[in-house]
C-alpha positions in Angstrom: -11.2 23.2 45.3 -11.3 25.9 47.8 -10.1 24.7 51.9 -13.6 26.5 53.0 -17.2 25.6 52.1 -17.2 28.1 49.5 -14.8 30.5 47.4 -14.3 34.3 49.0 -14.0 36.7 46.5 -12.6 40.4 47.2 -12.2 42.9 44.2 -9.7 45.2 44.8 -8.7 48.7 43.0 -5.5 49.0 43.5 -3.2 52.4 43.8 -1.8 51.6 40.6 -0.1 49.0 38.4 2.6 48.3 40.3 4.0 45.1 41.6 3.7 46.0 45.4 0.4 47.1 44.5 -1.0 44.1 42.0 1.6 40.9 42.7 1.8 41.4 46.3 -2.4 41.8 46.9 -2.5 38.1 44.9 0.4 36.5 47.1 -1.5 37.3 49.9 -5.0 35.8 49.0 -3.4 32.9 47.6 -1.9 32.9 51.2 -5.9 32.0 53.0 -7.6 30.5 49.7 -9.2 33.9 48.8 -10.0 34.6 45.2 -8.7 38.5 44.3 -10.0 40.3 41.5 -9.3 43.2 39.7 -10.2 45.7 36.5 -8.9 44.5 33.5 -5.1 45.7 33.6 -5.8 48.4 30.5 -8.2 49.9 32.9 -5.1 51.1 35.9 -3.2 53.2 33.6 0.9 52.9 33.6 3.7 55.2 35.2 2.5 58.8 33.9 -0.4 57.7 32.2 -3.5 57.7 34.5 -6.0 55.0 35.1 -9.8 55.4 33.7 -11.9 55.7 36.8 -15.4 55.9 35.3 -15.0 52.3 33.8 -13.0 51.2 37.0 -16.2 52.6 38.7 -18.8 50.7 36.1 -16.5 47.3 36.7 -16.7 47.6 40.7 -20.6 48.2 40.0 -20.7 44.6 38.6 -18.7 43.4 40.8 -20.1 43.8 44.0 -22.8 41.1 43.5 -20.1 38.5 43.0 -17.9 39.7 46.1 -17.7 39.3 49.7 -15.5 42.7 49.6 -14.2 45.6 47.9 -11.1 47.3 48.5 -10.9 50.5 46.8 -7.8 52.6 46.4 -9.9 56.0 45.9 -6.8 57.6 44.3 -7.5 55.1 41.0 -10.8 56.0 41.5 -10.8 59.8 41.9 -8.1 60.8 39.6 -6.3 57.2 38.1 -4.0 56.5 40.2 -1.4 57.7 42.3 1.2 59.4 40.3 -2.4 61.0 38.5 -3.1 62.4 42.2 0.5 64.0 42.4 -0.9 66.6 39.6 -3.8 69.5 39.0 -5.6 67.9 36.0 -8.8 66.4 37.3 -10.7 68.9 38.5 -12.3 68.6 41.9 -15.9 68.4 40.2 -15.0 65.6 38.7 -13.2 64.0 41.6 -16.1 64.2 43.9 -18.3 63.0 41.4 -16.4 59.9 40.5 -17.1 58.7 44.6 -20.5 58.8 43.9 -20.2 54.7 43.0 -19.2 54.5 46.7 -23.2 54.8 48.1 -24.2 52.4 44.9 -22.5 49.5 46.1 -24.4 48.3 48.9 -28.0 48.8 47.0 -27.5 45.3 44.8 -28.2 41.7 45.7 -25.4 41.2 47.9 -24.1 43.9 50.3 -20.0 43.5 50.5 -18.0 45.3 52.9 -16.6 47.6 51.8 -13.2 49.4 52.8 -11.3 52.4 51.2 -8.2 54.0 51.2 -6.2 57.3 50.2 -3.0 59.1 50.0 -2.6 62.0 52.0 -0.3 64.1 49.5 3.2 63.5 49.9 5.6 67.3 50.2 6.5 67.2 46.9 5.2 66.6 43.6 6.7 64.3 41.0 8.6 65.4 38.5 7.3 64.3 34.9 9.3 67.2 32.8 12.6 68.5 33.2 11.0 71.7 34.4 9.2 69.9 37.3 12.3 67.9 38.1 14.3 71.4 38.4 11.9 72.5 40.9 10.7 69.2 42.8 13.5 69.9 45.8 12.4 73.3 46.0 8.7 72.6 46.6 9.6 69.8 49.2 11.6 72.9 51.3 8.7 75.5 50.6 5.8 72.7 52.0 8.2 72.2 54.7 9.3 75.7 55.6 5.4 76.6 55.6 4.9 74.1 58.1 7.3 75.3 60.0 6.4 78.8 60.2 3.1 77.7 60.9 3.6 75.9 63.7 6.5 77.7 65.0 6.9 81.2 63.5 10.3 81.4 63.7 11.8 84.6 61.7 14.3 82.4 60.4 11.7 80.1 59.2 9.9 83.4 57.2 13.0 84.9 55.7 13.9 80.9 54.1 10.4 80.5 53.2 9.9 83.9 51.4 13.5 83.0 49.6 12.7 79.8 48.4 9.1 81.0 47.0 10.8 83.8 44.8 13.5 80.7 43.5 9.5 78.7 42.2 7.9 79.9 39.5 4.4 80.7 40.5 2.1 78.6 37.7 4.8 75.6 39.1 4.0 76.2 42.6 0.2 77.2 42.1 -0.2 74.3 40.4 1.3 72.5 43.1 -1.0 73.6 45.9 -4.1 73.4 43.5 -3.1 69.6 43.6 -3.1 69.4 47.2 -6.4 71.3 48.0 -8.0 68.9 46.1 -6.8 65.8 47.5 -7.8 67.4 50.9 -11.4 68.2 50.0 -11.4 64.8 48.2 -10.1 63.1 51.7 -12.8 65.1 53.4 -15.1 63.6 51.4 -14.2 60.2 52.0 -14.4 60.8 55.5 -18.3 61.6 54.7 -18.6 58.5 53.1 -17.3 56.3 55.4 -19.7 58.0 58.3 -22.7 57.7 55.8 -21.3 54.0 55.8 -20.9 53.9 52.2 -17.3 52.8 53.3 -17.1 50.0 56.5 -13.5 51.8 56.8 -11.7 54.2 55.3 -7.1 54.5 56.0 -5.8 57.9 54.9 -2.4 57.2 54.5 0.2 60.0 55.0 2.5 59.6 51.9 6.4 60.5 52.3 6.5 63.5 54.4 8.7 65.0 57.6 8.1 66.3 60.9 7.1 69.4 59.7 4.9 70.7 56.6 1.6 71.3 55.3 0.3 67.8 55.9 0.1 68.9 59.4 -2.6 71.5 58.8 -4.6 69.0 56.5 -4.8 66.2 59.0 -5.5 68.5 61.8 -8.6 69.4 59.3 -8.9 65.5 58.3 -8.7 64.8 62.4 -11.8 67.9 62.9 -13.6 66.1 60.6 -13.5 62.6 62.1 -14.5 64.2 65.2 -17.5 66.0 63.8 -19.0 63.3 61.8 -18.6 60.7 64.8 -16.2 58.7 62.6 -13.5 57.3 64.8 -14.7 54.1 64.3 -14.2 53.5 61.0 -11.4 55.9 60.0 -7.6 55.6 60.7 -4.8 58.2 59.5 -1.7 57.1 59.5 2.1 57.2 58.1 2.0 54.6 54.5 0.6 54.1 51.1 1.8 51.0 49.0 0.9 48.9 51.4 -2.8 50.0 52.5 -4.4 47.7 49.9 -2.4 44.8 51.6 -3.3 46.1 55.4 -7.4 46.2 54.4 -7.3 43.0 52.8 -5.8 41.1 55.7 -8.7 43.4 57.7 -11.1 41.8 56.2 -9.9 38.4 55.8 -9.5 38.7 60.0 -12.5 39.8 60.8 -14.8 37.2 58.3 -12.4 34.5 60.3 -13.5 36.4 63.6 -9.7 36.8 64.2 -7.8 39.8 66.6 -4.4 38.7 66.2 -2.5 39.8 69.7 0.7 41.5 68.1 4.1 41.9 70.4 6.4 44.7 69.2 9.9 44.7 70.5 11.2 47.2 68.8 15.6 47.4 68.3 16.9 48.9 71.5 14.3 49.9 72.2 13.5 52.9 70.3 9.9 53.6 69.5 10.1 57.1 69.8 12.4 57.6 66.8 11.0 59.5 64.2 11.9 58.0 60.7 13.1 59.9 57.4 10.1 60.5 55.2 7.5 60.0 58.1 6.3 62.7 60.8 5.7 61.0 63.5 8.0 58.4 66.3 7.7 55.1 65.1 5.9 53.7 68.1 3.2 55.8 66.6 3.5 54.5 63.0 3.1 51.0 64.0 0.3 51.7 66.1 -1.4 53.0 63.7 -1.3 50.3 61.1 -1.9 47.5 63.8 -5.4 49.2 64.5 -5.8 49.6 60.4 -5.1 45.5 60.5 -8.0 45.3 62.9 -4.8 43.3 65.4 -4.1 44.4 69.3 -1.0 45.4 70.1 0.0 44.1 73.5 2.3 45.4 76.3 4.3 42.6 77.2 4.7 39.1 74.9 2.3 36.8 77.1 0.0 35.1 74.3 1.0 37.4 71.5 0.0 35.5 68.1 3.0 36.4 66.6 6.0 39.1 67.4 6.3 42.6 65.4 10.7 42.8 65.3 10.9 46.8 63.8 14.4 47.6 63.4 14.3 51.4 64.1 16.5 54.5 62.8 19.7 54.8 64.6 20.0 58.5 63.8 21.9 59.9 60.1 21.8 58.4 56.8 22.6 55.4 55.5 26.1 56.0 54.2 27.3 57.5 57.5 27.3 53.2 59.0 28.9 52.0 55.5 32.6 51.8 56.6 34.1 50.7 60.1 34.0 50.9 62.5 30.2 52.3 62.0 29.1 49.3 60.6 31.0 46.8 63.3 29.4 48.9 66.0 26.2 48.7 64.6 26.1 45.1 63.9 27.1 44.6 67.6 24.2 46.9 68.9 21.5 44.9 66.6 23.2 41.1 68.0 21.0 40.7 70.9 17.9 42.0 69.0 18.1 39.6 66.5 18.8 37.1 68.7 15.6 37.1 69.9 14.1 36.7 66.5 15.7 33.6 66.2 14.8 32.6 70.1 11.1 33.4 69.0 11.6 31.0 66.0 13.4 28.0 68.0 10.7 28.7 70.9 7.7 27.5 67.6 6.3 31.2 67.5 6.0 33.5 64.8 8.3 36.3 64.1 7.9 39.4 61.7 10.5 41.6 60.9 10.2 45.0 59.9 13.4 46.8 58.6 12.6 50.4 59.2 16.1 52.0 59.9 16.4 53.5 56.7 13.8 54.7 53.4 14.6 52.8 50.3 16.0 49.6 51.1 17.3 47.4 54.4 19.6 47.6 56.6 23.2 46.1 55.8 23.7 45.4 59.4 20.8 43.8 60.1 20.8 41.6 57.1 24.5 40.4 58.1 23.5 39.5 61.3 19.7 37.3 60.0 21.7 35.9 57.2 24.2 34.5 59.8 22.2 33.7 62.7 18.2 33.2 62.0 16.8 30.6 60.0 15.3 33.0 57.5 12.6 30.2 55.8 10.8 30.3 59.2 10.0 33.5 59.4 6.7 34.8 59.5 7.2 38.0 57.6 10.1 40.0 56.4 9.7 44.0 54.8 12.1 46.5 54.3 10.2 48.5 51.3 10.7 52.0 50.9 9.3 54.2 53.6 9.1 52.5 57.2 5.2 52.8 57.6 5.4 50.7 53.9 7.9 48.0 56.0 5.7 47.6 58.8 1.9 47.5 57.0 3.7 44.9 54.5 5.0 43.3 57.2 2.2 43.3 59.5 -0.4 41.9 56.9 1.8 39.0 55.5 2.5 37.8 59.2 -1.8 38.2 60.4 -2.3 35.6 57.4 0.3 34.0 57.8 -1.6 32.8 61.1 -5.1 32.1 58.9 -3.1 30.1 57.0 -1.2 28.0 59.7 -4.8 27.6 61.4 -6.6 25.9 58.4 -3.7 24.0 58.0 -4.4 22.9 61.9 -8.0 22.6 61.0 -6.8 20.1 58.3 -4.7 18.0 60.5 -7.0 17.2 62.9 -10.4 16.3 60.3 -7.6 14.2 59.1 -6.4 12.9 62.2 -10.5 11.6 63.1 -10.7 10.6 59.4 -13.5 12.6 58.0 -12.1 13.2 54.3 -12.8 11.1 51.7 -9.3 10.4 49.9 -10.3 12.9 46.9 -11.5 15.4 49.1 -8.1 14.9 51.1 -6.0 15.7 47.9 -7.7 18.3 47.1 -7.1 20.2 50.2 -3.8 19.3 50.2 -3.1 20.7 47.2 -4.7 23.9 48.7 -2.3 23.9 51.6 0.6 23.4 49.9 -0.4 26.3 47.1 -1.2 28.4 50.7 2.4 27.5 51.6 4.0 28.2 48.0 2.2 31.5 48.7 3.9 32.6 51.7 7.4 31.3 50.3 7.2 33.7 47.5 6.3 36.4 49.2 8.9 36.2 52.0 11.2 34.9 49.6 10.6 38.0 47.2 10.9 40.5 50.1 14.2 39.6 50.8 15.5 40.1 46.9 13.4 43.1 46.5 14.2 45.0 49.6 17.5 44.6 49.9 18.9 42.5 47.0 17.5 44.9 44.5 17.5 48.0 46.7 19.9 47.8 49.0 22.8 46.0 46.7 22.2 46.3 43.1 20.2 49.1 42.2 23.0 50.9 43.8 25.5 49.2 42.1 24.1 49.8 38.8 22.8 53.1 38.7 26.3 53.9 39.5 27.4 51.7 36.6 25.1 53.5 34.2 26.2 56.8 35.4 30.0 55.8 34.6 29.2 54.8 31.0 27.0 57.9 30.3 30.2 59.8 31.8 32.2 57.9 29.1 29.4 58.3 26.2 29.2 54.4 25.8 25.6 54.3 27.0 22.8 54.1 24.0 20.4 56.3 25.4 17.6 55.1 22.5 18.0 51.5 24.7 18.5 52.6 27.9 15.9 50.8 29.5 16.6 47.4 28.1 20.4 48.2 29.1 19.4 48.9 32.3 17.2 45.7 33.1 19.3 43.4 31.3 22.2 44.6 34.0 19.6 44.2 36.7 19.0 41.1 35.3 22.3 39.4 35.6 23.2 40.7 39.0 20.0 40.3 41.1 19.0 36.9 39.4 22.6 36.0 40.4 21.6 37.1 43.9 18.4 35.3 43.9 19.5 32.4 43.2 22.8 32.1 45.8 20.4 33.5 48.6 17.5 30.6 47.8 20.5 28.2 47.7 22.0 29.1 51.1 18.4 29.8 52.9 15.4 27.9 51.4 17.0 25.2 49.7 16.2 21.7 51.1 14.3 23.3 54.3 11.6 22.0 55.9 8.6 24.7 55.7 5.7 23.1 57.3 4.8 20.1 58.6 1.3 18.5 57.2 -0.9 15.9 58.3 -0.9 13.7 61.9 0.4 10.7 63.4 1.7 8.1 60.6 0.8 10.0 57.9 2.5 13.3 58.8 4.8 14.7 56.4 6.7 17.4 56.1 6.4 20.1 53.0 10.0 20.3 51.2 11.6 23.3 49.4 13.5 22.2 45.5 15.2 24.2 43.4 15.1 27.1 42.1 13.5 26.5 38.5 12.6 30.0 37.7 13.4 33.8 38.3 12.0 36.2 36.3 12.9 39.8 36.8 11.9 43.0 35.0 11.8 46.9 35.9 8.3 47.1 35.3 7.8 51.2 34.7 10.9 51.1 33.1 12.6 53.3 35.8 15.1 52.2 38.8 13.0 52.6 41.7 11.4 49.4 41.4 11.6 46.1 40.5 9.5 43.2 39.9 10.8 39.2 41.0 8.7 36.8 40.3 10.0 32.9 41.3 9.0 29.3 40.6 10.2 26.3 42.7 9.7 22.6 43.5 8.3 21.8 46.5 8.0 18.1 48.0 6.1 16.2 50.2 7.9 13.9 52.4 7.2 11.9 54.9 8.5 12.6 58.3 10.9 9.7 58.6 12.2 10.6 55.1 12.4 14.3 56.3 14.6 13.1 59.4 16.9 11.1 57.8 17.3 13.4 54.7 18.6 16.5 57.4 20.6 14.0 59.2 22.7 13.1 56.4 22.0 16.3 54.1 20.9 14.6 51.3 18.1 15.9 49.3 14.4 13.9 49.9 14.1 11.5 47.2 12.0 12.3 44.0 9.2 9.4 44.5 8.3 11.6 47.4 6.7 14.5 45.5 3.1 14.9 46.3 
């Protein structure tokens, strides 16, 4: 039993198979009582092996007179995926021709909106070969240097550029730029379809890139073209790419609701004009760019802001250099009065997101010292720290936007309650809709917490440097190395897990339900499942997935329970 008067259906294409691309998306509809489909898992291709577009294409064509909206990563759909995208083999031809489903979809019975996304290439490839591993640095400081010498012609700039181009063999580097010409022209032609309003909105997303490099010339191009076309409107280009499907979703899901969600960013220290590794523009910029993606309004000061944006910014050098003291002491003491305020936001009954953008790959050690010590982490509205920081803050941004959905129904609930319009099924049956919504938002902030910096930050560390010890002593079975691999990742981050949820969800109190004597209070139980797998069998990612008790207590039950710090009772479970 849906919480509105009818079930909303999106379908969604996603970049690929991955979890921040496929668990994440579900999480998040579950969040608002939204119903998320998408192609048959056979049909989105794994790591190096692409996707098949044409019957992704035929499934959305059957889908669109079941949905209210389709969210189409154009990457699946052009060339199967993202890592597909990183190489020459679909020709543009065939690219071009495979958005041609993009003017069917509105012609059927029911017109859904219809929103898009893309990757603007990243300044290197991927390495799939040894021979395009041996070159992948070198083609990141040729697209670099070119950018460079384009925009500043330094003599310097020409002499490193014309050395590293002798040290790339040319098929590896025409290849290469063969790859990126195409995405352009493919990215021009989404533009086209979103001012032909085949897409409602399109986000080009700026993959991993730097200050300087030939993404600056293509969005210069992708900028001309928004300008010619009269497209502003419906087209955004900003730093990001894992987290666009998540971004659009929570778009659409505001705007059906009628919602602009007034967004206060107080960023740490005060540094919005710090430009972060792997983006090319100051973060100020970044975040501005995804709140206008979220369809949100960013405000200038925090005077009715629906919920506050905390970005932890770069402090300037990499990670390692703030590992030992007094580095990391000083840094802990510069970040105390930041996170203070998050917690002040949280005692104040507001809601606080954080995003952890100080460095790529994994949080911040200081910071999570300081929230594990001083901010009640449960309450949070969002939390990110996922790989690049435009991926923090569009994670980040779209979990907190629903986050508010979610709290509102639960409002609207209270109150039909409150005047006694439900009819004691009907009342169950939404209840057990809010409480799934609040499992939802658990598991997702929950997850975020042992993905980006339990897994990232602590143990994927610690074990790839395990792994590279026992290959060093030729004790590692290189015929099983994945399953040696997860089962190590296995028995450190599950041990992680489960200390974290017993120190920081464990017995709270989530959310309050209901009004005047039948208010209760929504309960967090144990732990009773964490299941954890490297799901394309490499170390950059990982995949958590939880379960856990929840109960329902009453509020005098809730009271006593934290005033003693006893457990609630069992005959209290919904």
């Amino acid at each position: 039993m849906t919480l509105r008067h009818r079930q909303h259906r999106v379908a969604l294409v996603p970049l690929d198979d991955r979890p921040c691309n496929e668990t994440a998306p579900r999480l998040l509809a579950r969040l608002v009582d939204y119903e998320l489909l998408l192609p048959p898992t056979e049909l989105l291709g794994h790591f190096t092996t692409p996707g098949r577009p044409d019957l992704i294409a035929e499934w959305l064509r059957q889908a669109a007179d079941e949905v209210d909206c389709c969210v189409i990563a154009l990457d699946m759909l052009a060339y199967g995926g993202l890592m597909a995208s990183r190489n020459a083999r679909t020709p543009l031809e065939v690219a071009l021709g495979r958005l041609d489903v993009l003017g069917e979809l509105h012609r059927g019975s029911r017109r859904p909106v219809v929103y898009g996304f893309n990757v603007i290439m990243r300044l290197s490839a991927t390495p799939t070969t040894d021979r395009g591993a041996e070159y992948w640095d070198k083609i990141r400081q040729y697209s670099e240097l070119a950018g460079r010498v384009a925009v500043q012609g330094r003599a310097e700039d020409r002499r490193a550029l014309e050395q590293v181009t002798a040290e790339i063999p040319p098929e590896v580097l025409n290849e290469y730029l063969a790859a990126r010409e195409r995405n352009h022209q493919v990215n021009l032609r989404a533009i086209a379809e979103a001012a032909e309003g085949h897409l409602d909105f399109l986000a080009l997303t700026q993959e991993d890139a730097a200050e300087f490099g030939l993404h600056q010339q293509e969005q210069e191009a992708l900028h001309a073209a928004v300008a010619e076309l009269d497209a502003r409107a419906r087209v955004a280009i900003y730093p990001g790419a894992d987290e666009a499907a998540q971004v659009l979703l929570a778009r659409f899901v505001l705007q059906h609701m009628e919602s602009r969600p007034k967004i206060a960013v107080r960023f740490a220290g005060a540094n919005g004009d710090r430009i972060a590794d792997l983006e090319d523009r100051p973060i100020s910029e970044t975040v501005a760019g995804h709140i206008r993606a979220l369809g949100g309004e960013q405000l200038d000061n925090c005077e009715g802001a629906d919920f506050h944006l905390f970005v932890n910014t770069p402090p300037g050098g990499a990670r390692a250099e703030y590992a030992g003291e007094p580095a990391h002491g000083e840094r802990v003491a510069s970040l105390r009065p930041w996170v203070a305020d998050i917690q002040q936001v949280i005692e104040n009954e507001r809601l606080a997101a954080v995003a952890d953008c100080a460095f790529p790959g994994g949080a911040d050690p200081a910071l999570m010292e300081l929230l594990r010590s001083e901010v009640e982490l449960h309450r949070l509205a969002s939390f990110a720290a996922w790989n690049t920081a435009g991926n923090a803050i569009g994670f980040a941004l779209a979990h907190a936007a629903l986050r508010i959905i979610a709290l509102r129904d639960k409002g609207a609930f209270d109150l039909a309650h409150l005047l006694g319009e439900f009819q004691p099924m009907r009342y169950l049956e939404l209840l057990h809709s809010l409480i799934d919504s609040e499992k939802a938002h658990i598991q997702l902030l929950f997850t975020r917490f042992i993905d980006d910096w339990g897994y990232q930050t602590v143990v994927r560390p610690a074990v790839t440097e395990h792994v590279t010890r026992l290959l060093r002593a030729s004790v590692f079975d290189l015929r099983d190395s994945h399953h040696e691999a997860e089962e190590m990742v296995q028995a450190e981050l599950g041990k992680l897990a489960g200390e974290f949820y017993l120190k920081h969800f464990l017995g709270k109190e989530c959310v309050g339900i209901g009004a005047g004597s039948h208010k209760s209070s929504l309960m967090l139980c144990e732990l009773e499942e964490t299941r954890i797998r490297l799901p394309w069998q490499r170390l950059f990612e990982v995949e958590v997935e939880v379960e856990f008790g929840v109960q329902l207590a009453a509020e005098s039950s809730v009271a006593r329970a934290s005033a003693s710090g006893d457990a609630v009772p069992d005959e209290q479970r919904p």
